[in-house]
N, C-alpha and C positions, 0 to 999 in steps of 0.2 A: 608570118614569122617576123618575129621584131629583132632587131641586132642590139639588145636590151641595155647595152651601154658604149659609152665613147669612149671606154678603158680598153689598153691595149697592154699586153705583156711581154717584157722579155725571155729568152731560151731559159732563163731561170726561174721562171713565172715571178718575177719583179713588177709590180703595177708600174705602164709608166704612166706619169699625168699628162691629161689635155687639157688644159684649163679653156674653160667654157667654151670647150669645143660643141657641145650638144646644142649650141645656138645654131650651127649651123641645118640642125634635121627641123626647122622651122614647118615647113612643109607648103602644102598649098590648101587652107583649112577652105571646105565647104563652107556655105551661109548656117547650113545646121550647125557644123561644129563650131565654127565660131559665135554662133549664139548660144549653142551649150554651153562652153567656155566663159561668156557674157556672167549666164546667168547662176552658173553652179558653181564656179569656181570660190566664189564669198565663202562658201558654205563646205566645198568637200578642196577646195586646191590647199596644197601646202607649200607654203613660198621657204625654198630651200634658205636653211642658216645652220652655221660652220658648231650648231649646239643643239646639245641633246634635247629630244621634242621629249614632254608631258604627255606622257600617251593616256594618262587619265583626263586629264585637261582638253586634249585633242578631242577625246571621244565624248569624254560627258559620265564617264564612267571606268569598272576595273572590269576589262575584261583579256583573253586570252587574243594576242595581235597577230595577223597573220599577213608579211612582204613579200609582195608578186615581185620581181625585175623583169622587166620590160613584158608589158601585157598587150604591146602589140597596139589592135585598135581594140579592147577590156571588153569583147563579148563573154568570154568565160571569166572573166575577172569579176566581173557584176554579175551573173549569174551564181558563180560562188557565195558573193557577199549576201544574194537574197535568199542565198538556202540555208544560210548560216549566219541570221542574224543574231545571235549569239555571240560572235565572234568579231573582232574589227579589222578591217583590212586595208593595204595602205600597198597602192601599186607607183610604181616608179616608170616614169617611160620618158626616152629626150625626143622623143617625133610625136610634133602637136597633133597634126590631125590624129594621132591615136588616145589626146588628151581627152580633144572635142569630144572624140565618136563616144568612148568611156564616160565623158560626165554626161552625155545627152541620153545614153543607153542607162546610166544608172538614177538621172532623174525621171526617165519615163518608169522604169520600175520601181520607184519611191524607196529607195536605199538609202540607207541612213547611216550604216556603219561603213563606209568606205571615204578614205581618204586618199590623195595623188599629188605626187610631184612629176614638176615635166623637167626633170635635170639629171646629169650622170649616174648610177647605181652607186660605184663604188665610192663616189664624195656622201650621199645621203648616209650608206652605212656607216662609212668612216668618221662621221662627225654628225648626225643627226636622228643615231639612234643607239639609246646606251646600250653598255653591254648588259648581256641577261635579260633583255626584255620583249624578244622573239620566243611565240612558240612554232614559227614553222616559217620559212623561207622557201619560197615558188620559184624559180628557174623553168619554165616549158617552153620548148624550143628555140633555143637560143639561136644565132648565128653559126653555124656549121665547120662555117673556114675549112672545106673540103677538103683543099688541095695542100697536100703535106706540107708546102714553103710556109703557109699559112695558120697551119696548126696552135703557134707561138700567140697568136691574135686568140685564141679560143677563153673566154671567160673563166673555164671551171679550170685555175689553176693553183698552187697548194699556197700561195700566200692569200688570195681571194679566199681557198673553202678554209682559211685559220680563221680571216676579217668572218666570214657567216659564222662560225662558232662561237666567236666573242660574242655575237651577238646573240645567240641562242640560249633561252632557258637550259640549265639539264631536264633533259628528257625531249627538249625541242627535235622536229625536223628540219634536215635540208633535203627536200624533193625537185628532184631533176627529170624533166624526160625530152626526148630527142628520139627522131626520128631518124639519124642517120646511124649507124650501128657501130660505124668508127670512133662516132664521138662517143657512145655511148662507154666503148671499151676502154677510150681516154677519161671518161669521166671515173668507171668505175678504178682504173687504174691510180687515178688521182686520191679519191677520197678512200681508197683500200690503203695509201700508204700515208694517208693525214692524222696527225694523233687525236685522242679525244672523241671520236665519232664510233659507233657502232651500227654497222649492214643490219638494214631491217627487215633484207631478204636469207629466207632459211635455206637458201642454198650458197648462197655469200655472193649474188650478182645483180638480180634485178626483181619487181616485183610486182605482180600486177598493178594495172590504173586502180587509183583508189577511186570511192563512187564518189565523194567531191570535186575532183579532177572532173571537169566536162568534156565528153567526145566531140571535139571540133569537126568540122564539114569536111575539114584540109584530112584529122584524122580519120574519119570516116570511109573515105572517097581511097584515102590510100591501103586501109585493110579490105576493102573491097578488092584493088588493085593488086593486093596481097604482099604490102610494104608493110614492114614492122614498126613499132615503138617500142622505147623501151625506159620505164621507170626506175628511177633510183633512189632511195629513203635511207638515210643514214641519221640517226639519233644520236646527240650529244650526251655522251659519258659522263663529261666535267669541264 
């Protein structure tokens, strides 16, 4: 579970800034990751700037982009990307060793369309990726912030899901899921009263895992154990 940024929000869901707080989740990188990082970074890392990337330029081509925030250590991130080469994907994460492990998992599986920043989510969306030019933004299991004091700290709040809309094609998603059920009712609560978005679930709440979505070990282990998930798809209107 990654705490997928170093943004924090006030009772008003106001972003407040950390500036280059995310140096601090530095971590303590293995020999592997730090030779993944050595060697792959040339090639899939993106050195964060305050301006909008060329996502044709980036990639080498026009294809349809898809932004994980915070992918953790990118086992299902680069599984994603190798099922759907078709598609270009570009994950964000401030804790390196999740940098490492992600470029050494995606150069042993010869992935090509996947690119990563190791810096805050909401500075790369905010300034380093134009608007309209998302077709699907990833959110899976965020930070939780269980305990009610703490709620205020939770990512999905209504000036963050405006920032993912700007940034989403019409017809783009924003896909969320979470395993805690509180958060879930907070998120759907959030993105039920955010303009521009339309529920992709036909009952107006949540939806099953899509089959690109990968069943983590973590989820796995806990629908055995008989914990729930739950997804959430909301499509950009306009």
């Amino acid at each position: 579970m990654s705490e997928v940024t170093t943004a924090e929000f006030n009772e008003e869901g106001k972003y407040l800034r950390k500036i280059r707080s995310f140096v601090l989740r530095e971590g303590r990188l293995t020999k592997g990751q730090a030779q993944a990082i050595e060697s792959h970074w040339p090639a899939m890392g993106l050195d964060y700037s305050p301006v909008a990337l060329d996502l044709t330029q980036v990639f080498g081509r026009e294809a349809d982009t898809v932004l994980e925030i915070g992918f953790g250590m990118g086992a299902s991130l680069v599984q994603m990307a190798a099922a759907a080469p078709e598609l270009n994907f570009i994950g964000v994460e401030v804790h390196k060793p999740g940098i490492g492990a992600c470029l050494g998992d995606a150069g042993a599986a010869g992935v090509t369309n996947l690119r990563v920043y190791h810096h805050d989510a909401v500075e790369v969306l905010e300034h380093a990726i134009a608007d309209g030019s998302l077709a699907r933004v990833q959110l899976f299991f965020p930070d939780p912030w269980h305990k009610k004091r703490h709620h205020k700290r939770r990512i999905v709040q209504p000036e963050f899901v405006d920032l993912i809309r700007r940034k989403l094609k019409v017809g783009g998603v924003f896909h969320m899921a979470t395993d805690w059920e509180n958060y879930a009712e907070h998120m759907l609560e959030v993105m039920g009263a955010a303009p521009g978005y339309r529920n992709q679930s036909a009952e107006g709440n949540y939806v099953p895992r899509p089959d690109y979505r990968p069943l983590t070990k973590f989820e796995a282990r806990g629908h055995r154990l008989g914990h729930g998930v739950w997804d959430l798809m909301f499509e950009k209107q306009d």
